[in-house]
Structures are given as structure tokens and as C-alpha cells.
PAMI-192222 format. One record per residue: residue number from 1; x, z, y of N, C-alpha, C, O, CB in turn. Coordinates in steps of 0.1 Angstrom, whole numbers. Each point is the difference from the previous one (the first is absolute). Glycine has a CB too. Example, Ala and Ser with C-alpha at 12.3 -4.5 7.8 and 13.67 -1.06 7.14 Angstrom:
// residues 2
   nr  neast    nup  nnorth  caeast   caup  canorth  ceast    cup  cnorth  oeast    oup  onorth  cbeast   cbup  cbnorth
    1    132     78     -57      -9      0       12      9      0      12     10      7       0     -29      5      -12
    2     15    -19      23       9      0       11     -8      8      11      5      1      11       7    -23      -17
END
This chain:
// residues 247
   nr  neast    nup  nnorth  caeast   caup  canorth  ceast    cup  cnorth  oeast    oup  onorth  cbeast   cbup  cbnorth
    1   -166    219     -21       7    -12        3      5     -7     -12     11      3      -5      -3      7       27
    2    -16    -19     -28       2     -7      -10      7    -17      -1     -7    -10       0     -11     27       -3
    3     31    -16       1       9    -11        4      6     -8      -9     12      2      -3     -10     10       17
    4     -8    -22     -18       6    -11      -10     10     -5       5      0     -7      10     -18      1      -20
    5     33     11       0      11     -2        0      9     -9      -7      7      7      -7     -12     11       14
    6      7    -26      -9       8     -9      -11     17     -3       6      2      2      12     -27    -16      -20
    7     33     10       0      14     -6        4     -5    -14      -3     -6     -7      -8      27     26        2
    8    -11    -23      26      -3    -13        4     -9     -1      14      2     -7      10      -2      1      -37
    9    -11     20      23     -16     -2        5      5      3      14     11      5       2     -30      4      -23
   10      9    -11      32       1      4        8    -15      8       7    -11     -5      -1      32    -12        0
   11    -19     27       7     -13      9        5     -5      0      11      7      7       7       0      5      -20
   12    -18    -15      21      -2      5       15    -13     11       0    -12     -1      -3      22    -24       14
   13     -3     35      -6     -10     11       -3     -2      9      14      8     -2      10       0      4      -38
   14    -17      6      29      -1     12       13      1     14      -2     -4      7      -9     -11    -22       19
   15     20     15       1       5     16       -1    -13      9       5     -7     -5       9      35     -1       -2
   16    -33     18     -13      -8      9        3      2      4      14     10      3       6     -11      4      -30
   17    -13     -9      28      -6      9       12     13      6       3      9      4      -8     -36      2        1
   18     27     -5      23      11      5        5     18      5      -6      8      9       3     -33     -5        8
   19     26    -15     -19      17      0       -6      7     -2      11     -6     -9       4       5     -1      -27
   20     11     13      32      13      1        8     11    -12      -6      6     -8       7     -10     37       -5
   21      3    -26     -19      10     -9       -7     -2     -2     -10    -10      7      -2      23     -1       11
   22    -12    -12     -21       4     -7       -9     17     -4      -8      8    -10       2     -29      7       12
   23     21     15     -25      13     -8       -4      1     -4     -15    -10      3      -7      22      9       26
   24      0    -18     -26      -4     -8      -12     11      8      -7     11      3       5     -21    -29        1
   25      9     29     -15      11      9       -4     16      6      10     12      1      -2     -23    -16      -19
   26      2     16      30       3     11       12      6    -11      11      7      4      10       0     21      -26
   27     -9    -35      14       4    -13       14    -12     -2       4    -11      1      -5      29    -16       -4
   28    -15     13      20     -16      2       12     -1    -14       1      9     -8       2      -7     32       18
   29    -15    -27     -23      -9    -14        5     -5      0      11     -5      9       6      -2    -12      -24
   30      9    -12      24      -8     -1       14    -13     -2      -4     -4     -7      -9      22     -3       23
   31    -26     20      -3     -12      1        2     -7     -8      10      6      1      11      -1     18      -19
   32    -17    -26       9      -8     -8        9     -9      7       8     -7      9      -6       8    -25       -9
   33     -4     15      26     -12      8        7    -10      3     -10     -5     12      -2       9    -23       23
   34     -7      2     -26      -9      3       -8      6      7     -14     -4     -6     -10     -10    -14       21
   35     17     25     -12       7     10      -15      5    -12     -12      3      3     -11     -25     21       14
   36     23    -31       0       5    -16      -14     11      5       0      3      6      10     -14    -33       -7
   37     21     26     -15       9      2       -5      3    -11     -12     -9     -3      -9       4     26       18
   38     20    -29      -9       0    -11      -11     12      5     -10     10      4       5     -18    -26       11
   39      6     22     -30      13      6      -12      1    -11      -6     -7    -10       1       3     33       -7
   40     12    -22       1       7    -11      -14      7      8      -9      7      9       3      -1    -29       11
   41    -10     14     -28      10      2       -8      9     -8      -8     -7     -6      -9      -5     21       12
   42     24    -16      -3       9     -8       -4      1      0     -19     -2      9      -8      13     -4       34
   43     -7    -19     -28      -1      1      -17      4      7      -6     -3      4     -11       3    -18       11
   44      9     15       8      11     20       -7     -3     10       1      6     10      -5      10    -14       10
   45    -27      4       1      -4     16        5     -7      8      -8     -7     -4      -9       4     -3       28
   46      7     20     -17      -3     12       -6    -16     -1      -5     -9     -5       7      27     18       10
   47    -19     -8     -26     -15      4       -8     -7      7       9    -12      1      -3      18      1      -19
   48     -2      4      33      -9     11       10      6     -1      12     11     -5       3     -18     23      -20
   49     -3    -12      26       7     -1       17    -11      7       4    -12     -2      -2      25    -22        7
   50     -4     37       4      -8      7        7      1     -5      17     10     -2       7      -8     22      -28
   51    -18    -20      24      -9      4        7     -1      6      10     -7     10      -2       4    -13      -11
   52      8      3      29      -3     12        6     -7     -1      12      5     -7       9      13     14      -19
   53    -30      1      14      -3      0       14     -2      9      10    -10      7      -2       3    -21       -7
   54     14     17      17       1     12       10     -4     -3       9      2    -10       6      13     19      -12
   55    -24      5       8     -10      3       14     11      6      11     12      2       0     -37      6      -14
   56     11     -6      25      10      7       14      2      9      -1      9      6       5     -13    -15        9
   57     -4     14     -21       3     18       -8      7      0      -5     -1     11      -4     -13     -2        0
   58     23    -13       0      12      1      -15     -5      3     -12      8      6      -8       8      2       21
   59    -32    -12     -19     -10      2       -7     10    -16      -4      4    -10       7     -32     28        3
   60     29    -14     -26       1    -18       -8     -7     -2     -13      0     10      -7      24    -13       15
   61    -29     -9     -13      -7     -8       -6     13     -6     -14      8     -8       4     -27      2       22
   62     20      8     -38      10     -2       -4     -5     -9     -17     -1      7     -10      16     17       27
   63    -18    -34     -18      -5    -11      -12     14     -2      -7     11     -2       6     -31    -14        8
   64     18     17     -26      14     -9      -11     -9    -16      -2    -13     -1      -2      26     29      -20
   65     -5    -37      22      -7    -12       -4      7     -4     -13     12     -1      -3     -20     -7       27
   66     -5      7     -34      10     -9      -14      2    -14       3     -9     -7       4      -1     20      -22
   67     20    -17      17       5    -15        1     -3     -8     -13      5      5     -10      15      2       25
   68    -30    -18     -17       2     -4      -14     12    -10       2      4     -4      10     -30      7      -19
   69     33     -5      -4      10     -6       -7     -4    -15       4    -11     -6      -2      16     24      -18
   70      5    -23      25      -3    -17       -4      4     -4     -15      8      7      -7      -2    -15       34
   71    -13     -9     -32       6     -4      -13      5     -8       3     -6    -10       3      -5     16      -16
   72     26     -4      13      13    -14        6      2     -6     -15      1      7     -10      18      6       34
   73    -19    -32     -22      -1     -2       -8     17    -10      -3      8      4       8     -38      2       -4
   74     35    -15     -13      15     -6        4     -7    -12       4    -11     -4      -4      32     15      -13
   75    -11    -18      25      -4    -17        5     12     -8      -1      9      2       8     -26      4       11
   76     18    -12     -26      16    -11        2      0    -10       9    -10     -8      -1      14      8      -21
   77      3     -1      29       1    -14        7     13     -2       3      9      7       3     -30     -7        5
   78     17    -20      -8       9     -5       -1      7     -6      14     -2    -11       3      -7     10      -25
   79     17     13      30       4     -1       10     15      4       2      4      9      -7     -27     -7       11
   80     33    -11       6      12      8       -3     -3     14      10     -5      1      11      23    -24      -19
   81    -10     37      -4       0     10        9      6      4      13      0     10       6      -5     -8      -24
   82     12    -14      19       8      2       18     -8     -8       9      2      1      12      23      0      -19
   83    -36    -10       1     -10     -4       15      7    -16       3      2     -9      -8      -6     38       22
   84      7    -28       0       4    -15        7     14      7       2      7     -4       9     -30    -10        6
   85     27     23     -23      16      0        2      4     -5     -12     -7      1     -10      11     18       24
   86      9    -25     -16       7     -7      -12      8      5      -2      8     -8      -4     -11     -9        6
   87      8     27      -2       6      9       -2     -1     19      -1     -7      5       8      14    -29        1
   88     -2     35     -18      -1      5        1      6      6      19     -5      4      10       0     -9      -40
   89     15      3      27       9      0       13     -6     -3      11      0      9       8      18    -15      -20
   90    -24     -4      17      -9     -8       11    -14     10      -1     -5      2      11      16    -33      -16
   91    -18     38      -5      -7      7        4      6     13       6     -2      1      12     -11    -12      -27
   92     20     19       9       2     13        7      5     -4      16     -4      5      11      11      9      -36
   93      1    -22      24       0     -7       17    -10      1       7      1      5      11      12    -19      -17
   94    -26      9       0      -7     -4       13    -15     14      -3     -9      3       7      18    -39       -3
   95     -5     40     -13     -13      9       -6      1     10       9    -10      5       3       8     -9      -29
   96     14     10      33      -3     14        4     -3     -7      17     -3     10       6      22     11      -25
   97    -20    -28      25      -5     -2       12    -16     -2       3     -6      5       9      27    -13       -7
   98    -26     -1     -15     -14     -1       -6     -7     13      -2    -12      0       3      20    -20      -13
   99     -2     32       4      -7      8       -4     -4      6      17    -11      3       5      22      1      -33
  100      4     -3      35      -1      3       13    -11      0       8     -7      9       4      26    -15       -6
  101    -21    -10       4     -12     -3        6    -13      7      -6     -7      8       4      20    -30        2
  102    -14     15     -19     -14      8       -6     -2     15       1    -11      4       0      12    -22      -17
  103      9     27      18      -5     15        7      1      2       9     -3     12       3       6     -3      -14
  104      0    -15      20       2     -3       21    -18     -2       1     -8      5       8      38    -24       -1
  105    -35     10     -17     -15     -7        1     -7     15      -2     -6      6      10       8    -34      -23
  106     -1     33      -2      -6      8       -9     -2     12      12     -9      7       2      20    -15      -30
  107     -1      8      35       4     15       14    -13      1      11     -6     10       6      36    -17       -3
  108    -30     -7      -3      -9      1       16    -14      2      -8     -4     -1     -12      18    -19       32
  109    -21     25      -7     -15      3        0     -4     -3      11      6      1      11      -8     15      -27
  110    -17    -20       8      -5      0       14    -17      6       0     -6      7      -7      23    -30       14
  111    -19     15       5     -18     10        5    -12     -9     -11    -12      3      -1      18      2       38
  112     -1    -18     -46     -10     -4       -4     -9      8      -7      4     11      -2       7    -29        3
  113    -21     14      -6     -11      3       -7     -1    -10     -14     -9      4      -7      -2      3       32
  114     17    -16     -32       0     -4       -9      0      7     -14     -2     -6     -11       8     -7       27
  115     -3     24     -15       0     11       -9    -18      5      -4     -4      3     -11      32      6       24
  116    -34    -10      -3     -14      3       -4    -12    -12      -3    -12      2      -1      20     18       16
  117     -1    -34     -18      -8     -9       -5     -5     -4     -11      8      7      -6      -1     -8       21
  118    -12     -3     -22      -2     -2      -15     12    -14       2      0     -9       9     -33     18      -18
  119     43     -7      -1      12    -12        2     -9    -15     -11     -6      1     -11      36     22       12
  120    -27    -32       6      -1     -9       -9     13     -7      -7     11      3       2     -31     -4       10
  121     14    -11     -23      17     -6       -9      2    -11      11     -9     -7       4       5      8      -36
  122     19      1      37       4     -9        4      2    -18      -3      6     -9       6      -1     33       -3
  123    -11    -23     -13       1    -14       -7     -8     -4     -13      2      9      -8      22     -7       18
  124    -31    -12     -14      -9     -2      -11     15     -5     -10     10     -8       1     -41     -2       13
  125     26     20     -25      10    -10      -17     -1     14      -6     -4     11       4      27    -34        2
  126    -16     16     -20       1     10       -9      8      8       6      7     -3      10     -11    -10      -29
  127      5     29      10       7     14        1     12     -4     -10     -2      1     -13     -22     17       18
  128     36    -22      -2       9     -6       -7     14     13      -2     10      2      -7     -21    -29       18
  129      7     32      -4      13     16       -4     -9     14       4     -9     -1       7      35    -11        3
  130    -24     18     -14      -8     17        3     11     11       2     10      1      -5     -30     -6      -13
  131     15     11      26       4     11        5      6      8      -5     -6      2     -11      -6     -6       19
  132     23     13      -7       6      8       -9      9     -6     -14     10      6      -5     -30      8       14
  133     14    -30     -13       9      3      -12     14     -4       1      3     -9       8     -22      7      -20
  134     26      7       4      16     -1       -6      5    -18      -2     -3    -10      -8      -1     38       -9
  135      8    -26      24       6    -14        4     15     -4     -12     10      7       0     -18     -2       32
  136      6    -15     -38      11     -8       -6      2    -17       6     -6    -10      -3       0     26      -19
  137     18    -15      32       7    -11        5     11     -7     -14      9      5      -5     -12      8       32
  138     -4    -27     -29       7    -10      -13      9     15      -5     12      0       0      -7    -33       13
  139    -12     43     -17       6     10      -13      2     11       8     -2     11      -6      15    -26      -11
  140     -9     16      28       9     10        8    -12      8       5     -8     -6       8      32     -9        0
  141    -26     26     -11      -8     14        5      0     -3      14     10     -5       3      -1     23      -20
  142    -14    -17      23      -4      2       15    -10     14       9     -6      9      -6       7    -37       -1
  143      1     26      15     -13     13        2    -11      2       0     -3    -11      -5      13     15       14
  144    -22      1      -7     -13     -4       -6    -10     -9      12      7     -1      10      -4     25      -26
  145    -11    -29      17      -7    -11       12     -5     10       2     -5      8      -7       0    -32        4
  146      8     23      18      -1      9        9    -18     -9      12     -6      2      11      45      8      -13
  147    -40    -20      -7     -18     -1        7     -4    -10     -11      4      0     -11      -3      3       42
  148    -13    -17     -25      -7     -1       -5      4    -17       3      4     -4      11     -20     29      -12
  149     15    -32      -8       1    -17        0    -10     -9      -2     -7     -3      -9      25      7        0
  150    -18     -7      20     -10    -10       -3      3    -17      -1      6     -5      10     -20     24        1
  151     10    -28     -22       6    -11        0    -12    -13       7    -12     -2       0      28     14      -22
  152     -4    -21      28     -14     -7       10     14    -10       1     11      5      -2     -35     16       20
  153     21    -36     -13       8    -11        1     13      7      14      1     11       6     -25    -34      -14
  154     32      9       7       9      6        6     -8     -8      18     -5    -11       2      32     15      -27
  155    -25      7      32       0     -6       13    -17      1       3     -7     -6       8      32    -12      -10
  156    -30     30      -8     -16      4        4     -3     10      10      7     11      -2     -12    -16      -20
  157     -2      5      30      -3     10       13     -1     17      -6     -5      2     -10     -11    -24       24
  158     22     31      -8      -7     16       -4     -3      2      11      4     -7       9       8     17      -28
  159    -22      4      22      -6      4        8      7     14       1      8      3      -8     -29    -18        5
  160     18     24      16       1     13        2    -11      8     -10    -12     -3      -3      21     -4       30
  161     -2     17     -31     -12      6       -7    -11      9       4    -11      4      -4      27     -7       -9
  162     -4      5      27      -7      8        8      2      1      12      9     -8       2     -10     16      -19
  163     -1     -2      30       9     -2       13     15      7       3      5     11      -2     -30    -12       11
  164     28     -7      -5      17     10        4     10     -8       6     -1    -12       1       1     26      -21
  165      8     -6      23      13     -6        7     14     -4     -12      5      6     -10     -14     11       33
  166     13    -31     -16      12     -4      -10     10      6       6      3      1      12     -10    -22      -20
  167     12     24       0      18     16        0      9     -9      -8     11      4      -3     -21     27       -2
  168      5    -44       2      12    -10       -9     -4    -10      -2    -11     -1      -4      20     14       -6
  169      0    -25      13      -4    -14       -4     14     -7      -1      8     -2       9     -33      1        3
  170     26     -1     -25      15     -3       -3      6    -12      -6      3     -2     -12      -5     24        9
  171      4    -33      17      -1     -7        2      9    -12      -8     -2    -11      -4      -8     25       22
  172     23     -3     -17      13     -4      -13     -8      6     -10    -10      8       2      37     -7        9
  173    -23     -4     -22      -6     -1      -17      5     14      -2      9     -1       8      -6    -26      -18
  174     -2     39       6       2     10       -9      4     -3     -15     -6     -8      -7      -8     18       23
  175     26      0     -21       3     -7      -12    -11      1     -11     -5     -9      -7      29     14       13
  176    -28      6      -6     -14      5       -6    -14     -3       3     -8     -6      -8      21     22        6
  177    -16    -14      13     -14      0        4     -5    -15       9    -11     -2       5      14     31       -5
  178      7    -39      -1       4    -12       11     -5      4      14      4      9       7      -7    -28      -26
  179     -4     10      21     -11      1       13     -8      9       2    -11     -2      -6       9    -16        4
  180      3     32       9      -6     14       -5     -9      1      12      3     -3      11      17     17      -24
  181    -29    -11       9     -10      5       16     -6     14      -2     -9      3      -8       0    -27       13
  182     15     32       5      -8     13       -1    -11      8       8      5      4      10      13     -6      -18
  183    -31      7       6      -5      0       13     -6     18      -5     -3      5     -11      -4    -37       20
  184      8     38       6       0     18        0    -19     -4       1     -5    -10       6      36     28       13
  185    -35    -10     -25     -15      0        1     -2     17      11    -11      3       5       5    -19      -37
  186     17     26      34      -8      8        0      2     12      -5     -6      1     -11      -3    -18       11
  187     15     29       4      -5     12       -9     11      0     -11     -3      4     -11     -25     -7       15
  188     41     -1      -1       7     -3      -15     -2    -13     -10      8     -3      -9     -10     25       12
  189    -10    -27       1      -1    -11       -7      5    -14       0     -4     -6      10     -10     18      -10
  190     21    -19      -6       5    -15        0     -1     -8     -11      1      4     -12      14      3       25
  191    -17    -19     -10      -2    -11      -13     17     -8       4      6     -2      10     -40     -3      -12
  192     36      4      -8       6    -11       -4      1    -13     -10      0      0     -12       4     18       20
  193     -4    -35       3       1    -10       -4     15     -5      -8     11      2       5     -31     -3       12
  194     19     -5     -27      13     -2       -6      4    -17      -6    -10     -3      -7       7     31        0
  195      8    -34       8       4    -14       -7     -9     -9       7     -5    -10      -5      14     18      -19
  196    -11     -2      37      -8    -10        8     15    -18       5     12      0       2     -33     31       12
  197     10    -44     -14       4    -12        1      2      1      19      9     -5       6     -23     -7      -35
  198      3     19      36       0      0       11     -5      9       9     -7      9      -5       8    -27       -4
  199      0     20      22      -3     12        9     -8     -3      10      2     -9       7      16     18      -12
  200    -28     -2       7     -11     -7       10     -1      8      10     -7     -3       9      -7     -7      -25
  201     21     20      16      -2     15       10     15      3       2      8     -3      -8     -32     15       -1
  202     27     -4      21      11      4        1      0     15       2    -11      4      -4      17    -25       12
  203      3     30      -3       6     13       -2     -5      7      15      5     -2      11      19     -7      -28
  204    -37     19      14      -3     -3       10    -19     -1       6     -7      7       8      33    -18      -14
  205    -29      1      -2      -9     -3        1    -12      8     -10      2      6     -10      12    -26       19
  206    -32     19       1      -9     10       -8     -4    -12      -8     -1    -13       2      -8     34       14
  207      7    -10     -27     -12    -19       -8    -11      9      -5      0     12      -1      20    -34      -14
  208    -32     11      11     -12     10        3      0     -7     -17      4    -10      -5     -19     15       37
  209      8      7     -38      -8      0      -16     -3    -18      -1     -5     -6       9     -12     35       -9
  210     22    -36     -12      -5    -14        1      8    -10      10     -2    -12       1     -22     23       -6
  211     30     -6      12       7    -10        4     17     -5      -9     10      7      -3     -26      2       28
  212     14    -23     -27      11     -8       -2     13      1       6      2     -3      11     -18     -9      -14
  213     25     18      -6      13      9        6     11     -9     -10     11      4       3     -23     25        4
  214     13    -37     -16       6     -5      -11      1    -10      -6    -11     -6       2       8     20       -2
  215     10    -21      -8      -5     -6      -11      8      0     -13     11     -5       0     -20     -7       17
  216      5     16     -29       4      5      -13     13     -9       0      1    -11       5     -25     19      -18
  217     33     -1       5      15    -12       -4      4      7     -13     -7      7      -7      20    -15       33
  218      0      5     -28      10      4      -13     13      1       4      9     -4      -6     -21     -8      -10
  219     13     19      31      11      5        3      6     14      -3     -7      9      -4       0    -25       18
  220     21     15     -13       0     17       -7      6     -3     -16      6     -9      -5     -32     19       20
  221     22      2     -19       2      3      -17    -12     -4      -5     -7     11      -2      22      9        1
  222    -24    -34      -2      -7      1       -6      0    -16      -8      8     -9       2     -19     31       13
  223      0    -21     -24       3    -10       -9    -11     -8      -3     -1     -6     -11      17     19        4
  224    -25    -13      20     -14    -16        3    -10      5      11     -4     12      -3       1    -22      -24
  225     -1      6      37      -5      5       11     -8      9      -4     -4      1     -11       7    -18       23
  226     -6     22      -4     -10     14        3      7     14       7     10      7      -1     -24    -17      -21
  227      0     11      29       3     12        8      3     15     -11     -4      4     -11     -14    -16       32
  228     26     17     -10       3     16       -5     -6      8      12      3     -1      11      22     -3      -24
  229    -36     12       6      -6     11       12      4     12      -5     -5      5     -11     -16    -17       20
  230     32     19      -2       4      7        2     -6     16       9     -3     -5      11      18    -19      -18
  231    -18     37       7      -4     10       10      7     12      -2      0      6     -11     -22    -16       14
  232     28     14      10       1     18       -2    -10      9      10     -9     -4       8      36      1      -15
  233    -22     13       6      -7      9        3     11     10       4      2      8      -8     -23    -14       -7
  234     30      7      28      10      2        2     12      2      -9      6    -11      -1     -20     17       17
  235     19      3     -24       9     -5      -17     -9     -2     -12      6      1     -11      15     13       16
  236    -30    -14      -5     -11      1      -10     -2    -17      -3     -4     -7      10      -9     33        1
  237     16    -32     -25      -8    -16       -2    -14      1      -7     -4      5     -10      28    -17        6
  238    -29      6      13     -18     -1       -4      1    -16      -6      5    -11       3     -19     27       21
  239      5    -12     -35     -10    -13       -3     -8     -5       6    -10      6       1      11      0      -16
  240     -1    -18      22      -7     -7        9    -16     -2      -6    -11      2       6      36    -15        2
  241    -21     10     -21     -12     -1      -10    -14      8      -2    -11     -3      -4      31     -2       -6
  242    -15     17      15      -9     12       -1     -4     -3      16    -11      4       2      22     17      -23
  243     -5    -25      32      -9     -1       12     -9    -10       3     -7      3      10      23      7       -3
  244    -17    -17     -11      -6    -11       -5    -17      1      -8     -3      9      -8      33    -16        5
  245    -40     -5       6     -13      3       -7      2     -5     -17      9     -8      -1     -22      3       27
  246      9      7     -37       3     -4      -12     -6    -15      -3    -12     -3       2      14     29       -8
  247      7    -33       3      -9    -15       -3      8     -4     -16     -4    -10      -6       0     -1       37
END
């Protein structure tokens, strides 16, 4: 079982002839009739991760996977670090209800299948922020970009990347993320839209690969339109970048 592993990356792989189970450093993955199984590994994650698959015999299958290293790089921008709040004060107010919602979203699952499609880019433009790196807000340290930017006019269409259900469409602005759209693909899987101008889908709804769910803005903490594509992999942040064909 030979498994290319990176932090960020994400994996869909099958479990051997008659496995029972599957677990990831001893957390059990959901299994598909068909034996598919989906991992992630987060930017932070460990250099290795074991592997496990158990038969009905209590016969088990046990892989270490090497994780390669990501190369996080620094990015400055010129954004204030409190977002559409003007205040330190006016953020912590409204930030802990925001986060609320966004893991009420991150919680639910469902029966889609968007997890097993080749994802496409939600939107044509330049790659204007990257993944992983170390964030400087006008000087102030921030935490590291937690996905992938793409820059495109304000008020330009994005697409689904893939099929799924929306678990968020956030209709009031977020201090951080403005106009957030989130959709479960699946299996643990979710994208996240960020500093969107507008909402084309609601909370709720399936959208299929390619369909028009958006349109790019500069709402939020940011500092000139363009999309933030954002993905996890239940606590795990994936690079959107790596799901994606290379262009």
C-alpha cells in the first residue's frame, strides 16, 4: 500500500480485500461499499501517520505513512487585522457567535459524493495568496492562510468545485471572512467561500460541480477582491491547490 502523503494534501484510497475497518492513527474512517476511504493531512501535521486495517478475523494490516513537509512561505498584507470590525472590542463581540455558526456548519454531514470527483478552480485569475503561509496584517503577525486566493474583479461569478450541500451562507457580513459560503462535499469534506460580494445559494441547498453559487467581493478582512478557497478535511486544513488539475 503505497500512499503519497503531504501536509495540506488530501488522500482517497481503498482498503484491502475484505477490511471490516480502517483507522488513521487509531480514529476509524468511514468506509464506502465499495472499500474508498478519504484522509487529510493538516499543515501542522505530524511527519508520519499510522495506518490501520482490520479484518473479521481480528487479522490487521498496519502501514506508517511519511508525511512530506510543506514549504510555508511569509505574505504581508495590507489588511486591518480585525476585518469589518472597527474595533478591537466590536470584534471579540461578535467573533465568538461567528465561529459558532462556522462549527455548527463544519458538524453536519452528508450522503454526497463530491468527495470522489476530480474538483475544479472555482474561478479564472491569478493565485494571489497560498496556502499555509504566515500571515502579516499592516505589521501585526496573524495566523497562517488557512487556503488558497484567488484574485478576479469584484462581483465575478465562482462555481462549485464540486457537488455538495450548503451548511452556510452568511448572509450578514462576518468580521473576518464577510460573506462566507460553506458547502459539506462529503466524507468530512468542505470547501469554504470567503469575502464573497454576493450569495446565489442558500443553507440547504445541493449544487452540482460548475454550478454558479457566488460572486467574488472584498468583504471581510481583506484588502481587493478576490476569492478565498478555503477546505478541511474534518480538523485537518487542506490545500485546495493540490485538489485541483495543474495549470
Amino acid at each position: 500500500m503505497s500512499i503519497p502523503a503531504v501536509q495540506g494534501g488530501l488522500v482517497i484510497a481503498r482498503a484491502p480485500r475484505g477490511a471490516a475497518s480502517v483507522t488513521l492513527n487509531g480514529v476509524a474512517l468511514p468506509l464506502t461499499a465499495d472499500g474508498f476511504f478519504l484522509m487529510g493531512f493538516d499543515r501542522d501535521g505530524e511527519n508520519s501517520a499510522i495506518l490501520t486495517a482490520t479484518f473479521a478475523d481480528g487479522r490487521s494490516l498496519e502501514r506508517t505513512l511519511a508525511v512530506t513537509a510543506g514549504n510555508w512561505r511569509i505574505e504581508n498584507v495590507a489588511a486591518n487585522p480585525t476585518g469589518g470590525a472597527k474595533t478591537t472590542a466590536e470584534f471579540e463581540a461578535r467573533r465568538g457567535a461567528e465561529l459558532a455558526r462556522i462549527n455548527t456548519a463544519r458538524a453536519k454531514t452528508t450522503l454526497g459524493n463530491g468527495w470522489r470527483q476530480q474538483f475544479i478552480r472555482p474561478v479564472a485569475g491569478r493565485t494571489s495568496g497560498l496556502f499555509g503561509a504566515q500571515r502579516i496584517y499592516n505589521g501585526t503577525p496573524g495566523s497562517y492562510h488557512s487556503g488558497m486566493d484567488i484574485a478576479a474583479p469584484n462581483g465575478t461569478d465562482f462555481v462549485a468545485p464540486a457537488d455538495g450541500v450548503v451548511t452556510l451562507a452568511a448572509t450578514d457580513a462576518f468580521t473576518l471572512e464577510g460573506h462566507l459560503l460553506m458547502i459539506d462535499h462529503g466524507m468530512g469534506l468542505n470547501s469554504a467561500f470567503l469575502h464573497c460580494s454576493e450569495l446565489l445559494v442558500k443553507e440547504g441547498d445541493y449544487v452540482k460541480q460548475g454550478q454558479v453559487i457566488g460572486r467574488v467581493g472584498a468583504t471581510g478582512r481583506a484588502s481587493g477582491p478576490h476569492l478565498h478557497w478555503g477546505m478541511k478535511w474534518n480538523s485537518a486544513r487542506i490545500d485546495p491547490k493540490l485538489l485541483i488539475p495543474a495549470t
